[in-house]
C-alpha positions, 0 to 999 in steps of 0.5 A, a space after each residue: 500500500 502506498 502513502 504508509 509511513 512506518 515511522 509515523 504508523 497508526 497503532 490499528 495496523 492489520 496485515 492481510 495475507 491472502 492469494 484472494 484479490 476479493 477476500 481481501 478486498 471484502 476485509 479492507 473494505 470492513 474494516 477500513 470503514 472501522 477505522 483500522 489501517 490495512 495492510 495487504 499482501 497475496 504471498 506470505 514472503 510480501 507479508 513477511 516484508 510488510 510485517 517487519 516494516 510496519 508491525 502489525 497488531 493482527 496478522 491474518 493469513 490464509 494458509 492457502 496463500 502459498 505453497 512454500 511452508 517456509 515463507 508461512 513459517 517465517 511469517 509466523 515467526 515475525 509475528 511472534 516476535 512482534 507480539 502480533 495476534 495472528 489468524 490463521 484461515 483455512 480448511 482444518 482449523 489448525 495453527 501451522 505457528 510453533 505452540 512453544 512460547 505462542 500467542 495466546 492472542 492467536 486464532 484459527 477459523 475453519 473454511 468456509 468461513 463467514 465475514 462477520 464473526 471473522 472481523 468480530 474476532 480481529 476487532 477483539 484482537 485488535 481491542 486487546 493489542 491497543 489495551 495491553 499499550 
């Protein structure tokens, strides 16, 4: 996304990590008009990027996203590391991210999945993150 500057960051940053041009397009929209800063990338190694640039309150990937499970790993590791709440979207409701030292802020959500409780969950995880500030 253009016109972010990482030094001057709002805290309500959300990163959505998604193969799916209209799933992330229907999250942005959501939540954009909730008032929260989107972040967008279509493979976890762009996320990756955008993740350690900006950090992120809530990271949601799609672990359909990619095909390399190194580049899912690493972006969970950086989300870890930034103490970012992940949510993990997919077909078995399962975390790939480490359970050694995890973040109890973490989500998984099944597919098929309905929008409303999906943003219901990153508004409480965001609400959460800002708390703890």
């Amino acid at each position: 996304m253009l016109g972010l500057d990482p030094v001057a960051r709002p805290s309500r940053y959300v990163l959505l990590v998604d193969r799916s041009r209209e799933c992330r397009e229907v999250l942005r929209t959501v939540l954009q008009r909730r008032g929260f800063s989107i972040l967008e990338a279509s493979e976890p190694r762009e996320g990756l990027a955008l993740a350690r640039r900006y950090h992120p309150l809530v990271v949601v990937v799609d672990l359909d996203s990619s095909d390399d499970d190194a580049d899912r790993q690493q972006l969970f590791a950086e989300s870890q590391s930034t103490h970012s709440a992940l949510v993990t979207l997919g077909k078995l409701a399962r975390s790939p991210a480490p359970s050694n030292g995890a973040n109890s802020s973490n989500r998984c959500v099944a597919k098929p999945y309905h929008y409303g409780p999906l943003i219901r969950t990153i508004e409480q995880l965001v609400e959460r993150a800002t708390a703890g500030s």
